[in-house]
N, C-alpha and C positions, 0 to 999 in steps of 0.2 A: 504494500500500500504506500501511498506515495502522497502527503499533504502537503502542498505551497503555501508559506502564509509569505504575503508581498508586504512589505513595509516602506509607509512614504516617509524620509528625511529630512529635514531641515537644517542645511548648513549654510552661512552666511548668506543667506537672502535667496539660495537656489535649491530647485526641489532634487535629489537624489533617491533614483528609487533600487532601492537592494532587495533582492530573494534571498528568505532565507528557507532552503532546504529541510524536511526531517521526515527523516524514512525510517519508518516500524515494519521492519522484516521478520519472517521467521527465521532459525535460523537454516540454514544450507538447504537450498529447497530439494537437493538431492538426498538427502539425508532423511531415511525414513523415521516415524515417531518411534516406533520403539527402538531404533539406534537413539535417539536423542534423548529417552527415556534411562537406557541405559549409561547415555554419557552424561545426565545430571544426575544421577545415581552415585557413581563413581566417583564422580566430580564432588558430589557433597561429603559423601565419605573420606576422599584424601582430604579434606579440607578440615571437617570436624575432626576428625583423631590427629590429624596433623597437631591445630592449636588446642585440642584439649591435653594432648600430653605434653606440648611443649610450656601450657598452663602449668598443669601440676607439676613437674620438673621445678621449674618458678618457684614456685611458692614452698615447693619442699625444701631447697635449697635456701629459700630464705628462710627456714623456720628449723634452721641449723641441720638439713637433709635426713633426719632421724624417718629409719624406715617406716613406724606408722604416721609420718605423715603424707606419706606416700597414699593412703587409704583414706586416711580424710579429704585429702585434698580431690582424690576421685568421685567421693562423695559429693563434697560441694559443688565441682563444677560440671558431674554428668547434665543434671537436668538442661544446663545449659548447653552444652556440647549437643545434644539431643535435638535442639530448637534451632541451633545454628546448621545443621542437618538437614533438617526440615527445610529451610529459609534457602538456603543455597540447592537444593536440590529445584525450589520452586522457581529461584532465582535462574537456575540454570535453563531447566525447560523455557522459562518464557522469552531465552534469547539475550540472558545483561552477559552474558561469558562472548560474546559477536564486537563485541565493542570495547573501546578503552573506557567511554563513560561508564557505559553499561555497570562496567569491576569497580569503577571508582563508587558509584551510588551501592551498589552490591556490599562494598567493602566497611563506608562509612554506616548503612543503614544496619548489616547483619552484625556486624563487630559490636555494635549498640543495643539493639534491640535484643539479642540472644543471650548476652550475659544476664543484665538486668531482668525480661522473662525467666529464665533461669532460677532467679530469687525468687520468682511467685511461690510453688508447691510449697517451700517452707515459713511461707509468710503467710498462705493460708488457713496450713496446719496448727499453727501457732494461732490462729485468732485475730492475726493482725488484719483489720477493715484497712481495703487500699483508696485512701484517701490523700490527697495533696500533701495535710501535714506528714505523710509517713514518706509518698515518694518522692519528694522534693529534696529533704533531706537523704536518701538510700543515693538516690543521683550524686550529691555532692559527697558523699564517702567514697568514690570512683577517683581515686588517686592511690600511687605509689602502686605496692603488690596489688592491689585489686586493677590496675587497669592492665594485669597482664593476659587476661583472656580478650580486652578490648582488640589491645596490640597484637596478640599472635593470630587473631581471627580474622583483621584486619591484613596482617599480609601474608595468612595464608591463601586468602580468596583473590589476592594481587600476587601472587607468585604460582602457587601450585592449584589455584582454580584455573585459570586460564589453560595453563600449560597440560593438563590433566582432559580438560575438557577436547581440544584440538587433537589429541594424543587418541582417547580413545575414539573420535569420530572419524579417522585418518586411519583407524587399526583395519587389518582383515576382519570380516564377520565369523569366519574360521581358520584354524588352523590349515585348512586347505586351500584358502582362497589368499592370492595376491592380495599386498595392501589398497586400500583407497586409493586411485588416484584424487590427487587433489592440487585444485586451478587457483591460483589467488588472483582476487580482481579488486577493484575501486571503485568504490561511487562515483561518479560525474560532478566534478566541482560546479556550484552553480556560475562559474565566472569561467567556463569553457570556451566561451567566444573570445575571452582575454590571451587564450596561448598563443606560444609561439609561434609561426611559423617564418619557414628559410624560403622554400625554391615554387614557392605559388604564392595566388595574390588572393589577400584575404578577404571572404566572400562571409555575409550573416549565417549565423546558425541557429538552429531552434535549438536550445536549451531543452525543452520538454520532449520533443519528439526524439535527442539525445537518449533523456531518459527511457523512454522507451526502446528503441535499439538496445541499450544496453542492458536492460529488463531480458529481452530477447536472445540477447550474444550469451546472458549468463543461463538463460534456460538451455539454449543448445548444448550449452558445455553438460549441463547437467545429466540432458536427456542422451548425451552420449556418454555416460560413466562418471563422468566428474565431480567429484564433492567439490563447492566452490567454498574459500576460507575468502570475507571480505575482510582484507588488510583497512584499517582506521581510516576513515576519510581523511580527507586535505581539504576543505573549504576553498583556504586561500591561495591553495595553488592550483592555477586554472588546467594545467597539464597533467595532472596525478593520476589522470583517470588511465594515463598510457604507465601504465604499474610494471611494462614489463621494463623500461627502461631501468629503474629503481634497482632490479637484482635476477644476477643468471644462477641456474642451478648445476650444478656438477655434480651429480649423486646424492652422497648427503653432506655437499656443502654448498653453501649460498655466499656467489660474493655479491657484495654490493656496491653496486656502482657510485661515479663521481661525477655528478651532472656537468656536461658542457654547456650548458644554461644556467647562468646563477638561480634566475628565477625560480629552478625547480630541485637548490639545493635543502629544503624543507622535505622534499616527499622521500629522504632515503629512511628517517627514522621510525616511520612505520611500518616499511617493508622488513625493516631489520628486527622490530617486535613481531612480528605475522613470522617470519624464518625460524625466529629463536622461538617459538612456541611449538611450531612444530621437531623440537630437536637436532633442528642442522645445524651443524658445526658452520662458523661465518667468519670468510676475508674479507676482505674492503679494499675498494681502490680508492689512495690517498691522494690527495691536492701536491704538487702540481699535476699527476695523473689527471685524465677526465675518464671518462668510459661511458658510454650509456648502454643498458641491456639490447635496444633497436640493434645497434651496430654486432652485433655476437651472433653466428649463426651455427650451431653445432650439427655435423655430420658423420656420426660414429664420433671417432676419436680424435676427428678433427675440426679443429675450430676456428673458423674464419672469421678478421674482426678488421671491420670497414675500421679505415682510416680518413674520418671526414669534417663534418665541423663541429661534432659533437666528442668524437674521440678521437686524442693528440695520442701522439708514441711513445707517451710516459706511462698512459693507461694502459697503451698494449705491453708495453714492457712489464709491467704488475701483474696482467693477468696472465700474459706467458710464466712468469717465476709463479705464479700461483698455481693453474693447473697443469702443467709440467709434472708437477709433485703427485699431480691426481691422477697420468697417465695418459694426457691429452699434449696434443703439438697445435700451435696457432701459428694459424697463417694470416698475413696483414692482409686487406684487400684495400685498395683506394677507390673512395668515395667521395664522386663530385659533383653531381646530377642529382643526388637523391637525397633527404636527412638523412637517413640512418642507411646501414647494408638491407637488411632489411624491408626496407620501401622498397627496393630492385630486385634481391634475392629470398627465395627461401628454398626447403628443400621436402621433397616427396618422401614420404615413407622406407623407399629403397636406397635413400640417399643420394637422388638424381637432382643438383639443381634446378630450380625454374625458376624465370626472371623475363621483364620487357628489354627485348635487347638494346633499346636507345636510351635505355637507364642504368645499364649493365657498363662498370668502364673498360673491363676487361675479361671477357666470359672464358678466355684459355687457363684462366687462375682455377678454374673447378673442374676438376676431375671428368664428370658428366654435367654435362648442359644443355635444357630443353627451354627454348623459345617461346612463350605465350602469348597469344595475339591482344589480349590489354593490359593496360598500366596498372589496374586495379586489382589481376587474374596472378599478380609477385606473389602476392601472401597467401600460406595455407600455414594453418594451423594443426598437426597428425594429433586427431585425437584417438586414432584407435592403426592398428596394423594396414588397414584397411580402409580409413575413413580421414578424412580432411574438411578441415572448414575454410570455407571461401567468402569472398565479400559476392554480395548480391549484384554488384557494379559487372561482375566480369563474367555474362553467362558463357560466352566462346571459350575461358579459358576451362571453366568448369567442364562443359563439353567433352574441350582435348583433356583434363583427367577423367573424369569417367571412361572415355575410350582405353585409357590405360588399364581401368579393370580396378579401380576405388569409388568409393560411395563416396558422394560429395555433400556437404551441409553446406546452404547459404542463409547469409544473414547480412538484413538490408544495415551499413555503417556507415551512410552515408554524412551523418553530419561532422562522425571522428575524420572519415574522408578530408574533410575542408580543412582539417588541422595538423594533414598531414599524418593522420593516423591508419592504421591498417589492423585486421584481423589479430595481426600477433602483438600488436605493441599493449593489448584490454585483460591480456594475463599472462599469467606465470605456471606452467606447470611444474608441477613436482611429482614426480615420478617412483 
């Protein structure tokens, strides 16, 4: 669901009108309810036993560590470890573990409410009536040892809830079955018509209709196997929504890139939270480096990284010393017709290049190279051995792959189109 609320501004005598965004998602629409059942299950259990023991540990140690207090101390703050259980499991389900805010209201609201509920049973049993004079003051007793079930609840639900929840939605459903695949993507900054562009002339976009395309790119990915993890929006940076830029994956390592646009040096730190949740190990490519994801194109164990006005030869020098180590060889490709390698090239399934060839600076640079009759027909996306996603712009090229004997998905991207954006730049898979 998707609500706009438009706001009109007043700043020195001129009107300023700004959208503000807010989208109430489920979470991962790929993700069946009793998978999500089971990962707020999970989720609330690492979470409760996490800060209920690291509770009583606390308190037993301040109470000079003598073993029965080990036993009291379990006493006192079951009820509440119990509630915080409850609250994060409920928490989970309804989608606060999709977001940064989400953890942040999650963390401050259960951390509070669960210890202090917690005190009820024995405050009822006792006879004590819950009236203002009682809990006003119970609230201000919440210092020193007593706010350690606050604090441990609080970052357990900001460290190992998040991390727990991503974990178990990403597992195989069996021991039999491969893991999830899973696609990380962006929301659409509302200030998309603001990006970049290099080698075309800048044409209006629909914002809304935006969204929608991109409603639709994330349904394809889904309806072809993909669990989608939406990485933190970026509001203010109108380019975020191209997420693949932000970080390439090498197995189970995520490097993250080093925008050749300052404007979109904001959008690396969410992708680097979305990476580290899902448990991949992470490089970075550092300043004076650039690197953008667009420019990286992986073929087997070879990895071709446009050289253009997004990524200098510091960057490629990083990523070569990086995955070198992983078992991969990069080869420079230069790029001077297109933003990224990526706009001109991608590659089929079998590892056959395809590209428009008057966008192409050099097509003897790749191994196999097959020509496609439009500019918009460069990008595919392999979401399966078998299957590829195309922009809706290019039906000739989709054509000549189907002839090749792949099932083609399209999806109309026409407004990421006008910013220079393609099929692969709207996510990340991880594999």
């Amino acid at each position: 669901m998707l609500t706009t609320f438009t706001f009109t501004l007043m700043h020195t005598g001129d009107i300023v009108r700004a959208r503000v965004q807010y989208r109430c998602r489920m979470t991962s629409r790929a993700t069946s309810l009793p998978r999500r059942i089971a990962a707020s299950i999970i989720t609330a259990l690492v979470v409760a036993v996490a800060a209920h023991f690291a509770t009583i540990f606390t308190y037993s140690v301040s109470q000079g560590f003598e073993p029965t207090m080990l036993g009291i101390a379990n006493g006192a703050y079951l009820a509440g470890s119990l509630i915080t259980f409850l609250l994060v499991f409920v928490a989970a389900l309804a989608g606060a573990f999709t977001r940064w805010y989400g953890i942040l209201i999650a963390a401050v609201v259960i951390s509070v409410v669960a210890p202090l509920a917690g005190l009820l049973p024995r405050l009822l049993s006792a006879g004590v009536p819950l009236t203002a004079e009682v809990i006003v003051p119970l609230v201000a007793t919440l210092t020193g040892i007593a706010l350690a079930p606050l604090v441990f609840t609080a970052l357990s639900i900001a460290t190992l809830g998040r991390f727990t929840w991503n974990r178990v939605l990403a597992a195989p459903a069996s021991f039999s079955e491969p893991a999830t695949q899973t696609a990380l993507v962006r929301l659409p900054s509302p200030r998309l018509a603001e990006g970049e562009i290099t080698h075309i002339e800048r044409t209006p976009v629909d914002v809304d209709l935006a969204d929608e395309q991109w409603d639709a790119y994330v349904t394809a990915l889904t309806d072809n196997g993909w669990t989608t993890l939406e990485v933190d929006a970026a509001p203010e940076a109108p380019d975020s929504v191209f997420i693949e830029d932000a970080v390439v994956i090498f197995g189970d390592t995520a490097v993250l890139g080093s925008p050749g646009a300052d404007s979109r040096a904001s959008e690396i730190l969410g992708a680097e939270e979305a990476v580290r949740s899902l448990g991949l190990a992470v490089e970075r490519i550092e300043l004076p480096g650039t690197l953008d994801g667009g420019d990286v194109l992986k073929v087997g164990s070879t990895v071709y990284v446009g050289r253009g006005g997004r990524t200098n030869a510091e960057g490629i020098r990083q990523l070569r010393a990086i995955v070198s180590q992983l078992g991969y060889s990069v080869v420079a490709v230069p790029v001077t017709k297109v933003l990224h390698l990526k706009s001109a090239v991608t590659a089929l399934p079998d590892g056959t290049v395809i590209g428009y060839a008057p966008l192409v600076d050099d097509a003897s640079i790749f191994d196999r190279f097959l020509a496609v009759p439009e500019e918009a027909g460069t990008a595919v996306v392999v979401l399966a051995p078998d299957t590829v996603l195309m922009s809706a712009a290019a039906p000739k090229s989709a054509a000549l792959i189907t002839e090749l004997g792949y099932r083609v998905v399209t999806v109309d991207i026409s407004e990421f189109e006008k910013m220079e954006g393609c099929v692969t730049c709207l996510s990340v898979r991880v594999r």
